[in-house]
N, C-alpha and C positions, 0 to 999 in steps of 0.2 A: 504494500500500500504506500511507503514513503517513495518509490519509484513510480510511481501511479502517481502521487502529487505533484513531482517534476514535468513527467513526460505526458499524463494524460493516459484514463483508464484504457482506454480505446487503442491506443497508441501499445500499452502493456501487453495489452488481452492479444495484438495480434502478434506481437514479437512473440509469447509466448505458444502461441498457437505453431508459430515457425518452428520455434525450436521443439516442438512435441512433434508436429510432423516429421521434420526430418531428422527424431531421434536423440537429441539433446538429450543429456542424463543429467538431472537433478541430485545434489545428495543432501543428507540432514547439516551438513555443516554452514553449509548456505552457499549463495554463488555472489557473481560480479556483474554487473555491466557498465560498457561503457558508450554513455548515451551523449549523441551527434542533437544539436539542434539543425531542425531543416529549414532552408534556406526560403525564404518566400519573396 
């Protein structure tokens, strides 16, 4: 959710969606990203 408030739910739900399609492994320790603002 703190990455939700930067980037925008919408924004999260489909990065995550990527990475569940094509197989991304989650683990308990937690993960990283590093988020681009897009350019308008």
């Amino acid at each position: 959710m703190l990455v939700s408030a930067f980037a925008g739910l919408d924004t999260m739900r489909a990065a995550y969606a990527h990475a569940i399609a094509d197989g991304y492994r989650f683990y308990s320790y937690g993960d990283a990203s590093l988020l681009f603002r897009k350019d308008t």
